[in-house]
N, C-alpha and C positions, 0 to 999 in steps of 0.2 A: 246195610244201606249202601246206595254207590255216591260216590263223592262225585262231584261236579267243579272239576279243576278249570280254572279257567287261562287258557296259554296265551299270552303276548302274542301279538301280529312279531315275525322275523326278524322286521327293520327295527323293532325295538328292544329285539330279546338279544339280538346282534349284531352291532355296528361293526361290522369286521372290514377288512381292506380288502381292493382286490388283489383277486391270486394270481390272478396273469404275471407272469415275469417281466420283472423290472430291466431295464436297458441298463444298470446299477450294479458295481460289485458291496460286496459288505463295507467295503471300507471307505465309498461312496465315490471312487472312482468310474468313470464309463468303458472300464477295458472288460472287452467281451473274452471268451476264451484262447483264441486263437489272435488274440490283436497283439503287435510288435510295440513292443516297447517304446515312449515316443522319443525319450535318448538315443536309443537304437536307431529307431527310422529315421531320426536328424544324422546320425552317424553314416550309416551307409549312404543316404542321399548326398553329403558331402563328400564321400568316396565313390561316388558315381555309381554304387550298384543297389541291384534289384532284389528284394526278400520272396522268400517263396517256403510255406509250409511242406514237409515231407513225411512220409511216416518211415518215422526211426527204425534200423533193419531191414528196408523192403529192398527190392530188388529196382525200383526206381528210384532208390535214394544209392545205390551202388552207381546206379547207372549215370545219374547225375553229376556222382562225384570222382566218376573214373574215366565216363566219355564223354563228359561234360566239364563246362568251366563253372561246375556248383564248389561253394567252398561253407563248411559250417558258419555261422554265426558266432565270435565268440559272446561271453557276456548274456546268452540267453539261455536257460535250462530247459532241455528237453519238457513239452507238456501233455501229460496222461488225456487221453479222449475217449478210453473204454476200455473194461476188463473183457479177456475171451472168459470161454465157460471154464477154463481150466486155472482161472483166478492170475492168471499173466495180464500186465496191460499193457497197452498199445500206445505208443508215444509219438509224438510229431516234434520234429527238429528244424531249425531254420535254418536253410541254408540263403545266401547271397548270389548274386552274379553279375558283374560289370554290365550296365545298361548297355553300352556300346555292344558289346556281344552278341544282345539280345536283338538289339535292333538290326547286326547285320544276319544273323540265323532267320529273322522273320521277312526282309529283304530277298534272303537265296531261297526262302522256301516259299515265296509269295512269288517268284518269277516264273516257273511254270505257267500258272495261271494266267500272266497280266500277256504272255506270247501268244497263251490261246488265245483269249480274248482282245488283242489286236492281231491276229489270226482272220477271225470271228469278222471283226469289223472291215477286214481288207477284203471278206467271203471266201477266202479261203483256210477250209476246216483242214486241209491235212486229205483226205480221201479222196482218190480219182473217181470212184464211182459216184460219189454221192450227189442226191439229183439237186439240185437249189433253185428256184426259178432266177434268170440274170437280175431280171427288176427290182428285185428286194432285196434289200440290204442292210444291217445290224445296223442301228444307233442307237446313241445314248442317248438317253433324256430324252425330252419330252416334245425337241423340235429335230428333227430328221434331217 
């Protein structure tokens, strides 16, 4: 003879949580994997500098810290992101760097730009040939 089992609707046979991941570490803190410590990030912001993740060994974390004003973090341990296939893992380091620094490297590397573009607005691109009609002219925004 066949038995006639009779199963619970889901919601009743399992109240479970969702699985989605929590914005929550175990130990009920909100520090995601890569977030600085908030001692640390009080710490360098009263020493005027800028955090910035790296991966530990690469060739732009040399770069960083050899043609650059990067300097390690002390106080933070390097933290695992992935194993290769060959069971080695892959670590990111925090290095710092004097706000000031930063602001004037993004100042020299933003002025190329701001020359064309009042270039641009003056109607003169730089090229003898190029045809432009006289009557038009670059502006910003929205009134001419």
């Amino acid at each position: 003879m066949t038995e006639n089992r009779v199963r619970a609707d889901r919601q009743t046979e399992e109240t479970a949580q969702r699985r989605r991941r929590d914005d929550t570490t175990l130990d009920g803190g909100r520090r995601l994997k890569l977030a600085i410590p908030p001692e640390v990030e009080e710490r360098l912001k009263a020493e005027g500098r800028t955090p910035r993740w790296v991966l530990k060994d690469s060739a732009r974390m040399l770069q960083l810290t050899q043609q650059d004003d990067y300097d390690p973090v002390d106080g933070v341990a390097p933290v695992p992101t992935r194993s290769l296939a060959d069971g080695s893992r892959v670590e990111m380091i925090l290095l710092s760097k004097p706000t000031a620094f930063i602001e004037a490297d993004r100042i020299k590397a933003d002025k190329p730009r701001r020359e064309y573009e009042a270039a641009l607005e003056r109607g003169n691109t730089g090229g003898g040939d190029f045809y432009a009609d006289p009557d038009h002219k670059l502006t910003r925004g929205g009134s001419g």
